[in-house]
N, C-alpha and C positions, 0 to 999 in steps of 0.2 A: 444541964442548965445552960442557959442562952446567954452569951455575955455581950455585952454592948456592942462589941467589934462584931458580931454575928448581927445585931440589929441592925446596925448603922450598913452594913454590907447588903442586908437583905432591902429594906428602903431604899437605897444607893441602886441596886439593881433593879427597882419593881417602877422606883421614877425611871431607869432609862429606858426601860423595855415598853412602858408604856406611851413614854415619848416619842418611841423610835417606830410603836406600832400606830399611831395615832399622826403621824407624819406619810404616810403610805397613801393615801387616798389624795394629799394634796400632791402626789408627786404624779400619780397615775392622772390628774387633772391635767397637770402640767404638760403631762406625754402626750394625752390625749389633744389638747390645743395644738403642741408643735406637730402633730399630726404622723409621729412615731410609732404610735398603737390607737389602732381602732376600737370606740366603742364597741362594737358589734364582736371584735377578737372578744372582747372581753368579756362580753354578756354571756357567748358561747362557752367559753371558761370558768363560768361565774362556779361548778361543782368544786372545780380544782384547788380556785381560788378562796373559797369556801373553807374548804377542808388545811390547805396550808394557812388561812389565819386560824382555825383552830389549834393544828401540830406545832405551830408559832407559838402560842399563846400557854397550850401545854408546857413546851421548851422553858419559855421566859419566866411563866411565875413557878409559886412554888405547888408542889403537890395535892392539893387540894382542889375539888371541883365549884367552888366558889370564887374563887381568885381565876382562874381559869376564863368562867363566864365573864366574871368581871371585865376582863381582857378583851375576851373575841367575839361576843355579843357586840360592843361598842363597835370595834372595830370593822365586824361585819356590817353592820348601819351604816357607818363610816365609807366604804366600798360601795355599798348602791348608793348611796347618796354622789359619791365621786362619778359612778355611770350615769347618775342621771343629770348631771351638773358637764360632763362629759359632752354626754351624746346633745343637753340642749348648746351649748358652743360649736360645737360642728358643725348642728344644722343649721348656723349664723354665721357660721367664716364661710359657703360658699357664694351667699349670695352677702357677702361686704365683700369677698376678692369680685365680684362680679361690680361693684361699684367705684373699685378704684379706680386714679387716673391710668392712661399707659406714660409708660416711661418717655424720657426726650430723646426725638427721632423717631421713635414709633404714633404708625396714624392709626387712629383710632376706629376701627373699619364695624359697620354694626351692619349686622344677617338683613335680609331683603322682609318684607315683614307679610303675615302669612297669608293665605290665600282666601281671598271671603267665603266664610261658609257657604254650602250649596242651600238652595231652597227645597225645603221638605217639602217631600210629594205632598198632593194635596188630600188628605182624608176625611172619606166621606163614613159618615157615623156606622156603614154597613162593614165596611173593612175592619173598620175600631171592632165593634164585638164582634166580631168574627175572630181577630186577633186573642181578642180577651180570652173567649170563650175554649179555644183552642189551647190556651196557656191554660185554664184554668182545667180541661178538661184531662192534659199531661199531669199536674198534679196531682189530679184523683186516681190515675192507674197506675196502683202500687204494683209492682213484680214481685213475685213468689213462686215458688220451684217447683211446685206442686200443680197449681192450675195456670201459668202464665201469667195474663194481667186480673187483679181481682176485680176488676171491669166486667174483663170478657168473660170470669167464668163464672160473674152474676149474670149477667146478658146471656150466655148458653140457659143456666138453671132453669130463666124467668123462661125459656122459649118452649124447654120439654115440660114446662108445667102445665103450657098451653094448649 
């Protein structure tokens, strides 16, 4: 029989375990802005990362695979939601450090600016498909081990038929 101290124990442990797994994602935000751990570590990790909030989530509640899910289903949402909350902060701190002032005493020195595009040769409509035709004519010769190009070894066929 279950007696209150066993309830009150199990509650007591399912709020902390919950809170303490549902607290992980904003911490991994946090790392991810001070620039601690890369999104990209972590996408790569994401099997790893995966499987320990599962063995987490086993651990923390009680034995059954309902409470379980309960757990690490969320939690796992919780973690791509963090990478992708992540990775779009990242791709915003390097061009706001590119906006800052520089510090006092430092000049503020900015790159030569780029070199005017060259002017495209001039084309005339016979080069154009020629171009075309040539691209399009590489797509149609599939390789095969047997006859070469299935081009050439329709063009042999058509010729002994001749």
């Amino acid at each position: 029989m279950i007696g209150i101290s066993d309830f009150v124990n199990l509650a007591g442990l399912l709020a902390l375990s919950f809170g303490i797994m549902f607290q992980l994602p904003i911490a991994m935000v946090l790392l991810m802005r001070c620039g601690i751990v890369a999104p990209e570590t972590l996408r790569k990790s994401r099997p790893v990362a995966v499987t320990a909030i599962f063995i987490l989530a086993a651990i923390l509640t009680p034995p059954d695979v309902v409470s379980q899910l309960l757990l690490g289903v969320p939690t796992w949402l919780l973690f791509e939601a963090a990478l992708l909350i992540g990775a779009g902060s990242s791709r915003r701190k390097p061009a706001a450090a590119e906006e800052t002032e520089p510090e006092s005493g430092e000049e503020k020195t900015e790159a030569p600016p780029p070199p005017p595009p060259e002017d495209p040769p001039e084309s005339d409509p016979e080069n154009t498909l020629d171009a075309v035709y040539r691209r399009s004519d590489r797509k149609n010769m599939h390789k095969n081990r047997r006859f070469g190009t299935i081009s050439d070894h329709y063009h042999r066929s058509r010729r002994k038929g001749k």
